[in-house]
N, C-alpha and C positions, 0 to 999 in steps of 0.2 A: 897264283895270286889268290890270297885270301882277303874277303871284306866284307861285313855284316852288319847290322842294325847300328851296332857301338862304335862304329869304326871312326868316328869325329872324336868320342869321347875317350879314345884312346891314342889318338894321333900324337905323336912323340911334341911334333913343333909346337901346335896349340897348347899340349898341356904345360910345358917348360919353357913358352912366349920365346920360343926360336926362330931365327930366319932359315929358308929352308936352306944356306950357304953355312952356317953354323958349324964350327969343329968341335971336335972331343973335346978340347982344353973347354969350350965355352958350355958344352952338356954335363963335364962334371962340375963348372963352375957352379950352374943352376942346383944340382944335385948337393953339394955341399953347405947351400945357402937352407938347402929343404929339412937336410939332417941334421944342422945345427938349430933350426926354428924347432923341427918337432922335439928335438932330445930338451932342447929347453922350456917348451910349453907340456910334456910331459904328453903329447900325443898318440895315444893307440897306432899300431901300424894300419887298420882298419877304419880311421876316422879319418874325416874330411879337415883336412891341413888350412884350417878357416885365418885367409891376412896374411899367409904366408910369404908374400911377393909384395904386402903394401909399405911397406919398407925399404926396397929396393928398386933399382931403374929398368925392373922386367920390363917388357911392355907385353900384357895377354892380347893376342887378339881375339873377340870372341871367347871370354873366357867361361870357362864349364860352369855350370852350377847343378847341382853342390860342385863346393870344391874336390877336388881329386884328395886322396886319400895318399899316404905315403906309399904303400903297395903300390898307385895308380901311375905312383911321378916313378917309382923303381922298375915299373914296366913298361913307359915310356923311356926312359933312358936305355932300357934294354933293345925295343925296336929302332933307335936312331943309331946303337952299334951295330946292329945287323947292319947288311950291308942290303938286299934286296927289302926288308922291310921296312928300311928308312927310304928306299926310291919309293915304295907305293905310298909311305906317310907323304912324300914328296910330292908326287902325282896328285893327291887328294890335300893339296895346301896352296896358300894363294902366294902367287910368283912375282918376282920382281921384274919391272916394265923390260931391265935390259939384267941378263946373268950376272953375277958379282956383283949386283948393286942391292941396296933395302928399298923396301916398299916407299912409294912417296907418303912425305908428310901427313897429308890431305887423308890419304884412304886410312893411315894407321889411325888416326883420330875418331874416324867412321868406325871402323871395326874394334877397336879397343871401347868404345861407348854402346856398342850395339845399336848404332844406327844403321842396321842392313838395307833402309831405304834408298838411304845417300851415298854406299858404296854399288849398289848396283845401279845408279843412275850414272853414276862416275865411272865405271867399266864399259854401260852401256853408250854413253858418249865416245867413249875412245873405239869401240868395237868396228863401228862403222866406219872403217875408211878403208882405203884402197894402199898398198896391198893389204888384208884380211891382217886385223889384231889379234894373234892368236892367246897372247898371252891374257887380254880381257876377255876373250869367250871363256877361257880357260877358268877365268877365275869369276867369273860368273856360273858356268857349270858346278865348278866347286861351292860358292856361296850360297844358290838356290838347293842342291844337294843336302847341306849342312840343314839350312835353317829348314827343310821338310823332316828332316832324319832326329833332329834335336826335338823336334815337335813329336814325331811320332815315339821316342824313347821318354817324352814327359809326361805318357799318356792323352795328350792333344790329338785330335783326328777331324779337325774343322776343315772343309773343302781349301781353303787357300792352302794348306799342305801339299795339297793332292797337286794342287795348282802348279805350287812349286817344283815338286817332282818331276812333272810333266815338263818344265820348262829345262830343268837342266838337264834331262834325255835328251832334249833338241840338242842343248847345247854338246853334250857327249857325242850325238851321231854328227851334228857338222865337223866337230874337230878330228873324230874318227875318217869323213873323209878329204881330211887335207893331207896331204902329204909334206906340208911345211910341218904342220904338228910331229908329224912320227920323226920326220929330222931332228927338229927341235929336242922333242924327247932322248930321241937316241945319242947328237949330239952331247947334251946332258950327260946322260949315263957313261960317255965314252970319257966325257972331263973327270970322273970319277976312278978312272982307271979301276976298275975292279976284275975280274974274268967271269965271275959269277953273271956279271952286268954286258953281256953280251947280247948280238942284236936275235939270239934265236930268244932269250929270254925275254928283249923286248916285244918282238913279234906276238910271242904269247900272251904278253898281257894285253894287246891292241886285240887281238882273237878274241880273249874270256872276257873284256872289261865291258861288252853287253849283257853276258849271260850273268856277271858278278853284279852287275849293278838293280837288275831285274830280281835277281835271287833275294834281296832284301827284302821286297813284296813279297816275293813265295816265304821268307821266315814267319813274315805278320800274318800274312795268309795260316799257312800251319797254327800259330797259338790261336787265332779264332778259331779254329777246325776244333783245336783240341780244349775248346772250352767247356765243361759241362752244359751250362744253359746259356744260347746266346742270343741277346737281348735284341731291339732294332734297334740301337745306335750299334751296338759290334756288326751286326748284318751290313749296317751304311757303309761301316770303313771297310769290312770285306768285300764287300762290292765294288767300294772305291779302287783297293788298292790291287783286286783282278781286274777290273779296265785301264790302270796304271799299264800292267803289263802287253794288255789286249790293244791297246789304243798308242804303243811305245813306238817309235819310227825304226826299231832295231829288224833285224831281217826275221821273213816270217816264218824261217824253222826253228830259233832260237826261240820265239814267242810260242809257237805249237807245243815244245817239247815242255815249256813249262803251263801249258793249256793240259797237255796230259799228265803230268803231274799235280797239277791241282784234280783234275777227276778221279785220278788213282786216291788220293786223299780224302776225298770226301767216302770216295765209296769206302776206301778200309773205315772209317767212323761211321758209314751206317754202317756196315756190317756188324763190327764190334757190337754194337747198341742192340741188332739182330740176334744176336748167341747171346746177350743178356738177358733180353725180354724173350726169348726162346726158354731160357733156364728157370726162367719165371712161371713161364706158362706151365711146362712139363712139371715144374715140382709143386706148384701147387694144384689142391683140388677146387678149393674156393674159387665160384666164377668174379666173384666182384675184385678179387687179388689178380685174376688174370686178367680182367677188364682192366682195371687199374694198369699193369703192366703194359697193356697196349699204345692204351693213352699217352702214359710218357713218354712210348717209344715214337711215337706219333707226333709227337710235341718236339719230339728232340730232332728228329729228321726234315721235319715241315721246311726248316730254312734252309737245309740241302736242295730239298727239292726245286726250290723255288731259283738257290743261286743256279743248281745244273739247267734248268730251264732257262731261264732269263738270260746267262753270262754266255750258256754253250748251246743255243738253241738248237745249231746243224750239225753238231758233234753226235756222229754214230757210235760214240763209244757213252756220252753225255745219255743218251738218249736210253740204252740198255740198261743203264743203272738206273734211272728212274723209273724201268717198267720191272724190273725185279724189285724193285725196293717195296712199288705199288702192290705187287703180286704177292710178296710177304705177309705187309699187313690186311690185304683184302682177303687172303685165309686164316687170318688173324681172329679178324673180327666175324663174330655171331651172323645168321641167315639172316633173308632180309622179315624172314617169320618170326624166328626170336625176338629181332630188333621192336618190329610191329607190336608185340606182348610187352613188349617197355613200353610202348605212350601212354599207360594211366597210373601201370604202378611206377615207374621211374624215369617220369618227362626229361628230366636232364642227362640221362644216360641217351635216352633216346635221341636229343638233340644233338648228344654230341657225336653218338656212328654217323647219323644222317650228314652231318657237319664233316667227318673222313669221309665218307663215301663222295661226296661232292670234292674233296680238295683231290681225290683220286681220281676223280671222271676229270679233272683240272688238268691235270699231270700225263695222265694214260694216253700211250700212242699205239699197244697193241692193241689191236680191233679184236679180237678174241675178248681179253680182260675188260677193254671199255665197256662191250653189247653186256659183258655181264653186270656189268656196275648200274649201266644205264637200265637196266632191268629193273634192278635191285631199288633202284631210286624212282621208277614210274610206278612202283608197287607202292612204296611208300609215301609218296609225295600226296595222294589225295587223302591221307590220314592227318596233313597239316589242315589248319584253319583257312577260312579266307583272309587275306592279305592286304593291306591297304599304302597307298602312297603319299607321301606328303610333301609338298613343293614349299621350299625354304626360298623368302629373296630374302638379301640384306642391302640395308644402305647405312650412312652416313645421317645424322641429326638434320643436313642441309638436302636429303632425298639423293645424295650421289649413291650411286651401286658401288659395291663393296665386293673386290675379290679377294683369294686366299683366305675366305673367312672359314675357320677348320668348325664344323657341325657334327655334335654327337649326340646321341637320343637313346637315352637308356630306359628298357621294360622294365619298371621296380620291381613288379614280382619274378620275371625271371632274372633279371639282374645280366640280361643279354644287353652289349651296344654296337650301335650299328653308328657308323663315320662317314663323315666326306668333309667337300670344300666346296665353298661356292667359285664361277667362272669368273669370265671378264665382265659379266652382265649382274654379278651378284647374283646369283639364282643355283640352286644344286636341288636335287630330288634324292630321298632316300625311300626305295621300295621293298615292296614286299615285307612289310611290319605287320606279324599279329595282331590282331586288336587286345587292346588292353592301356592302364595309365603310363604313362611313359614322363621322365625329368630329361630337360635338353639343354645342352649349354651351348650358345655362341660365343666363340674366340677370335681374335686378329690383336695381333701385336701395334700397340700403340692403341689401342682403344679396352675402353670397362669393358669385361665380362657381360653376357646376360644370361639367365637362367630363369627356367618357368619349368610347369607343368604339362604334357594335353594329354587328353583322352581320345585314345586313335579308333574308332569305329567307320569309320568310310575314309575315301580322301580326301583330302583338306590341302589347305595354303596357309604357311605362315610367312606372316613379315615383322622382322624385325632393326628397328636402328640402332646402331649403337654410336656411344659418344665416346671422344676422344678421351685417354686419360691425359691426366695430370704428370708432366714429368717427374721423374722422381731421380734421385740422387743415388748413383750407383756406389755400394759399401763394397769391400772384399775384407776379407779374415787375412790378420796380421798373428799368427801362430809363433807366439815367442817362448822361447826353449834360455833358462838359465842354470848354470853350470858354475862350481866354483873349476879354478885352474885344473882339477886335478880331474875330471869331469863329473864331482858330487854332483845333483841335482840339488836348488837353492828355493827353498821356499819362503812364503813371505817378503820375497821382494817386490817393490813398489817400482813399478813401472809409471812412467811420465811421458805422454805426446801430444808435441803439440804442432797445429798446422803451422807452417812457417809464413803464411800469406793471411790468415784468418785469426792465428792467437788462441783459438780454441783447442781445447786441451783434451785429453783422453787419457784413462788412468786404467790400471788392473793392480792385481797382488797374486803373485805364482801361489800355487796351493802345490800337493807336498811331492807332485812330481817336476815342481822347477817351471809348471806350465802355463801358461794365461793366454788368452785370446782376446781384438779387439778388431770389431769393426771399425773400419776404415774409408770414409770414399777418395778417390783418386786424390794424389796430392805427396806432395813435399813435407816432412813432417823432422822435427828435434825431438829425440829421444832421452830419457834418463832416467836410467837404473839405478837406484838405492838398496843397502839394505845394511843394518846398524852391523861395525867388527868388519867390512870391506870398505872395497874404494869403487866411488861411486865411476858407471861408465856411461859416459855421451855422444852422440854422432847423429847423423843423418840419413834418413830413407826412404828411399820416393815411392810409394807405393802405384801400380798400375796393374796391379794383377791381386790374386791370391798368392800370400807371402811371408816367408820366416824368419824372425831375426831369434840370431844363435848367438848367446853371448854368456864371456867367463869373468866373473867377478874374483880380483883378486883380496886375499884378506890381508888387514891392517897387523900389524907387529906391535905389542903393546912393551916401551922399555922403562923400566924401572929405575929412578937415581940411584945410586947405591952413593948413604952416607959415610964419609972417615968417619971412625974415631978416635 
């Protein structure tokens, strides 16, 4: 069994609005309806087959967006011929209540509108009863699946994903141990009469369909790994999507073995990063090229360190990689004597070994390498200033305490900042600040900004209120793409929208890549595209997100009387 990131957006039924009882005769019907659309709309094999089904009695459930391209729907028709790749498209599609029959009314309407709230309350009702509804766990495990999977292939990584994921693992290990399910399943496949479709094959995929479904988290996992610079949002979702695995109900050798393949991983990428900034060091003579080189290498690693710490605390394998890694750069970097001859001529180099040495005495578990770090850093440590603290409260204009309020206070002349967050008391402390002038800002969502100055010479106390804002009107970008038939790009057309509830209108004109943009806040809106020599197009679109309307103008035919003589 194969099954990856894409594997919704390739699923034969969803892309070709099949039931999963569908014959040949009905998959090439779909298929003829698609070659006859593209050969007439004049569509690239590689472009998305935009309207293709709105014409006809398909019914999409959940349908893709973008639309599937003509390749897309020719490679679904190819896995609904297979014979085992249309049982796993099977497996991963929502089932009807009893075999031979189509889904009920109710749900098709849910999932053909993308109301996933109202089909999984509808499964969820039915799930609960006595004997065990397999067929709604079933298809709950698939719907939460989809809708994490769709999210994570849009670029999307906001915790309710995770959420999701989480929830149809349950649902995968309870159906895993019924044994009405594996009937059910097998029974299936036995109506199918195939040889291929036999129960050692089934057996198999009830085996791999934890390690398959898991494996999807180790692909995301991998492109963070293998990102040049990764940011802290890609850090959130890599973190997220290793306790997806780490926190899975599947059994706990299936979860280890990809616990040591995520460490295998990180370490070949610091390594790599290692023989590069190695290559650097050795060929050059310049010390500020091989400082430099460190640095980045430093920089590029910090968020390994942090996930093998964090994710794989008691991992003895977890643990060695991070005391080599530490061990590298701590002969990397300069004596703690050298370093010491930086605090007058170059303060900011100085800040920033002392700044590795500290994230390594962070890290280090060998006692050898710690006593030497910790060394290295009680030599240097009384070369800093004295220090000062400053105690932040916040409240509310009405003197309520105010928590999650995010506080940051930056050195203007070193352009150093230091963060936190006030508690449940309103109150946070940020220590250990040089003295010198410092800019601060107070944040919390749903309240104004504040920003000031202080001058930090002792410790002090500040309080600050802040007031609520003003709601404001949520816009997203309406990214409209025009196209004559043949797919010219169309400039100077005059785009027209207007709210359907408000009458208020919003206007653009494509410039000369066919493009224009219009903010938008939430809402129902009538469109209409002009542009003089075509015919003008109209329709409807609801905006609730950031979103694209693709549209092809067709041109006007101009005909001439022609007079007797």
């Amino acid at each position: 069994m194969s099954i990856d990131e894409k594997m919704y957006r390739t699923n034969g039924f969803r892309i070709l609005g099949l039931d999963i009882d569908s014959s040949n005769a009905s998959i090439e019907n779909s298929i003829v309806k698609i070659e006859f659309y593209r050969s007439t709309n004049n569509f690239k094999d590689y472009e998305p087959l935009e309207g293709v089904f709105d014409k006809s009695e398909t019914v999409l459930l959940l349908p893709a967006r973008p639309e599937p391209s003509y390749n897309e729907y020719q490679n679904a028709k190819n896995r609904l011929y297979d014979v085992e790749r249309r049982f796993m498209d099977e497996l991963f599609w929502f089932w009807p209540q009893t075999p031979a029959n189509r889904l009920d009314e109710e749900i098709v309407e849910y999932l053909k509108e993308d109301r996933c709230e109202k089909a999984i309350k509808y499964w969820e009702d039915r799930s609960n009863t006595n004997p065990i509804n397999i067929v709604a766990i079933h298809n709950l495990a698939v719907l939460y699946h989809m809708m994490a999977l769709e999210g994570f292939y849009n670029g999307i990584g906001d915790k309710n994903l995770f959420d999701d994921l989480e929830l149809s693992f349950k649902y995968w290990f309870e159906l895993l141990g019924l044994d009405t399910f594996k009937d059910y399943v097998k029974e299936r496949a036995c109506s199918i009469n195939d040889p291929r479709l036999n129960e050692e094959f089934i057996d198999e995929v009830f085996d791999k369909l934890p390690e398959d479904l898991l494996n999807i988290n180790y692909i995301y996992i991998k492109k963070y790994l293998n990102l040049e610079k990764m940011g802290k949002r890609k850090q959130k979702y890599l973190y997220r999507h290793i306790d997806c695995i780490k926190n899975s109900p599947f059994d706990k050798a299936v979860i280890g073995r990809f616990s040591s393949k995520i460490i295998d991983e990180i370490e070949k990428t610091i390594k790599e990063s290692e023989e590069t900034s190695q290559e650097g060091i050795t060929f050059f003579s310049d010390e500020q090229i091989k400082h430099n080189r460190i640095f980045k290498h430093y920089e590029k690693i910090l968020p390994y360190l942090k996930i093998l710490q964090q994710s794989f605390e008691d991992d003895v394998i977890s643990e060695s990689v991070i005391n080599d890694s530490c061990d590298f750069i701590y002969y990397k970097i300069p004596t703690a004597s050298n370093i010491s001859s930086m605090k007058s001529s170059d303060e900011e180099k100085y800040s920033k070994f002392i700044e590795i040495l500290e994230s390594l005495e962070e890290y280090v578990t060998n006692r050898k390498l710690l006593e030497k770090i910790q060394s290295d850093l009680s030599d240097l440590k009384p070369l800093e200033a004295v220090e000062h603290d400053i105690d932040f409260s916040v409240c509310d204009c009405d003197g309520n305490a105010l928590s999650d309020v995010n506080v940051s206070i930056t050195h203007i002349d070193a352009h150093i900042t230091y963060t936190t967050s006030t508690d449940s008391s309103g109150t946070c402390k940020i220590s250990k600040l040089p003295p010198g002038k410092y800019q601060y800002r107070i944040e919390k969502k749903g309240y104004d900004s504040d920003d000031g100055t202080k001058d930090v010479q002792e410790d002090s106390n500040l309080t600050i209120r802040l007031r609520k804002e003003k709601p404001k009107i949520k816009e997203y970008s309406l990214d409209i793409n025009i196209n004559d038939i043949n797919g010219n790009t169309l400039s100077d057309v005059n785009v027209s929208i207007s709210n359907i509830y408000t009458d208020k209108t919003y206007t653009c004109t494509t410039d000369s890549s066919g493009f224009c943009k219009i903010k938008l806040p939430i809402g129902k809106y009538n469109y209409k595209v002009q542009k003089n020599g075509y015919y003008s197009n109209k329709g409807t679109i609801d905006v609730q997100e950031e979103s694209n309307l693709n549209l092809r103008l067709k041109k006007k035919f101009l005909f001439r009387r022609l007079r007797m003589k």
